[in-house]
Each structure stands twice: as C-alpha cells, then as structure tokens.
C-alpha positions as CSV (number, residue, x, y, z in Angstrom):
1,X,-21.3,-18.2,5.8
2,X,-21.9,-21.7,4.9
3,X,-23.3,-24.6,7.1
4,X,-21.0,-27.5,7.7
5,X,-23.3,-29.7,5.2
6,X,-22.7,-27.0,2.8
7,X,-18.8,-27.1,3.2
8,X,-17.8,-30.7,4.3
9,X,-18.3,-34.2,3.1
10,X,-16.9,-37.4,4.2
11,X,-16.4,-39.6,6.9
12,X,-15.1,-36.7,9.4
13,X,-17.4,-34.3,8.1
14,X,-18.9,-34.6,12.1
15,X,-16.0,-33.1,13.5
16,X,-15.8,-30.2,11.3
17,X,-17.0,-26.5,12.6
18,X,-20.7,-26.1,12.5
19,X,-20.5,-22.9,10.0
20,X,-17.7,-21.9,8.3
21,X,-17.0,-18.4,6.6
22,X,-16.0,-18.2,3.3
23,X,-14.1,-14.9,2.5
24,X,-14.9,-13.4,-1.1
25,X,-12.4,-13.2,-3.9
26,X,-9.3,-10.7,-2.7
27,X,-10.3,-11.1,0.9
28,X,-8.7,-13.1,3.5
29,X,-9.7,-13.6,7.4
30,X,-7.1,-13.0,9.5
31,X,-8.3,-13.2,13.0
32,X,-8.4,-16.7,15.3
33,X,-11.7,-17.2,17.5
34,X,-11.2,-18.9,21.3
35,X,-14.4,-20.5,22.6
36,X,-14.0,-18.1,25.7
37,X,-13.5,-15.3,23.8
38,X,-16.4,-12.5,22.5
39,X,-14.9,-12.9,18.3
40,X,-16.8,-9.8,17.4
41,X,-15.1,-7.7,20.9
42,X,-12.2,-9.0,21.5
43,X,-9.0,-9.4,19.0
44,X,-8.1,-13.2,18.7
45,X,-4.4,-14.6,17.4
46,X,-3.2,-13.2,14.0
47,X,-1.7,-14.9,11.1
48,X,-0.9,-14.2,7.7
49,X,-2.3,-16.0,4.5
50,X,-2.3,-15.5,0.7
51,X,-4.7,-16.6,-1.7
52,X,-4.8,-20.2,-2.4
53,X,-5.4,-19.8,-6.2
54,X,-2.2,-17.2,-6.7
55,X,0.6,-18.7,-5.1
56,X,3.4,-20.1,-6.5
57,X,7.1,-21.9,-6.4
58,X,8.3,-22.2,-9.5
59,X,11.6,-24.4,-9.8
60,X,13.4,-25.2,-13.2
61,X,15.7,-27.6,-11.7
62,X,15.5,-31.5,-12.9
63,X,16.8,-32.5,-9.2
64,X,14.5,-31.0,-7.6
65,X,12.3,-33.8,-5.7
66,X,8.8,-32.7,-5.7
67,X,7.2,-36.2,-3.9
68,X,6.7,-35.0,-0.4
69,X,6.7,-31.4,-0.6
70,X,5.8,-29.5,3.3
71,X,5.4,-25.9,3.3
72,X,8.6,-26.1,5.9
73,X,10.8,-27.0,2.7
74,X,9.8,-23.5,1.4
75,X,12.4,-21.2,2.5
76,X,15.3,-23.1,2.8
77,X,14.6,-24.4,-0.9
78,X,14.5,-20.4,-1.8
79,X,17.8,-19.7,0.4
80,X,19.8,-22.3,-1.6
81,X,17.8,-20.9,-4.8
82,X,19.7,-17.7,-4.0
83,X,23.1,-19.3,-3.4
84,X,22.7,-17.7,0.6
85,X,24.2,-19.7,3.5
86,X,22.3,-21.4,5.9
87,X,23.3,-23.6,9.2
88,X,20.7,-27.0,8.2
89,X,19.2,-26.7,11.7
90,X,17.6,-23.5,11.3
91,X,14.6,-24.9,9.5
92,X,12.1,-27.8,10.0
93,X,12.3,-28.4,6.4
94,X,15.0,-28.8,3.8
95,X,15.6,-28.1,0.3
96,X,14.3,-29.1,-2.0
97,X,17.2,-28.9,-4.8
C-alpha cells in the first residue's frame, strides 16, 4: 500500500485515490470497491487482468497500422489473423491488418 504522493505525480495527481495497492509480482487484484460497500465483507464487481510486463500481440505484417492502437482492435485484428469471419459491427474496434 502506497500513499497517493508515493504513486502519482503531476498536475492531476489531486484527483487520484488517496492510497493505492500495489499487488506483488504474479499477483493481480481482482475485486472493485464501492464507497457504500464494506471491501473487506462484501464481494465488489469482478474483472480479469494479466500482467502488464507479459502481454503481448505480436504481428509480422508490414500493413499493419500500429499509430492509434485501442485495446478494442484486439480481437477483431486476431479474428482476421486466423482467416475467421466476422460481421464489422460486432466489435468497437477494427483490425488492425
């Protein structure tokens, strides 16, 4: 657990949470906390992460266009990868070869 001082610097640095917890290597936090809510009694909203310093998209492809990159361009960019149909509004994002 690290103060906002120890974790944020910048001009918003005032709107950032006053301590934030720092997982150690391997480890990832997976519950949300709601200001109303008891974090340590009652289960908050679930999500999934990886580790930031082990994911990858590799693409060997000289069209692919790299510039504005979302995470929404993900999949569909791995559906066309693998040659596998896809209706264009089905996704946020599009691919990115």
């Amino acid at each position: 657990v690290v103060t906002r001082a120890e974790a944020f610097r910048g001009d918003h640095a005032d709107i950032a949470p006053d301590i934030v917890v720092v997982p150690n290597h391997g480890f990832d936090l997976k519950s949300g906390f709601k200001g109303n809510k008891d974090p340590f009694v009652e289960h908050g909203a679930r999500n999934g992460m990886h580790s930031f310093d082990n994911a990858t998209l590799a693409i060997d492809d000289a069209d692919a266009r790299i510039g504005d990159v979302d995470l929404y361009d993900i999949a569909p960019t791995i559906l066309d990868l693998m040659e596998i149909d896809y209706e264009r509004g089905e996704f946020d994002g599009s691919s990115l070869v």
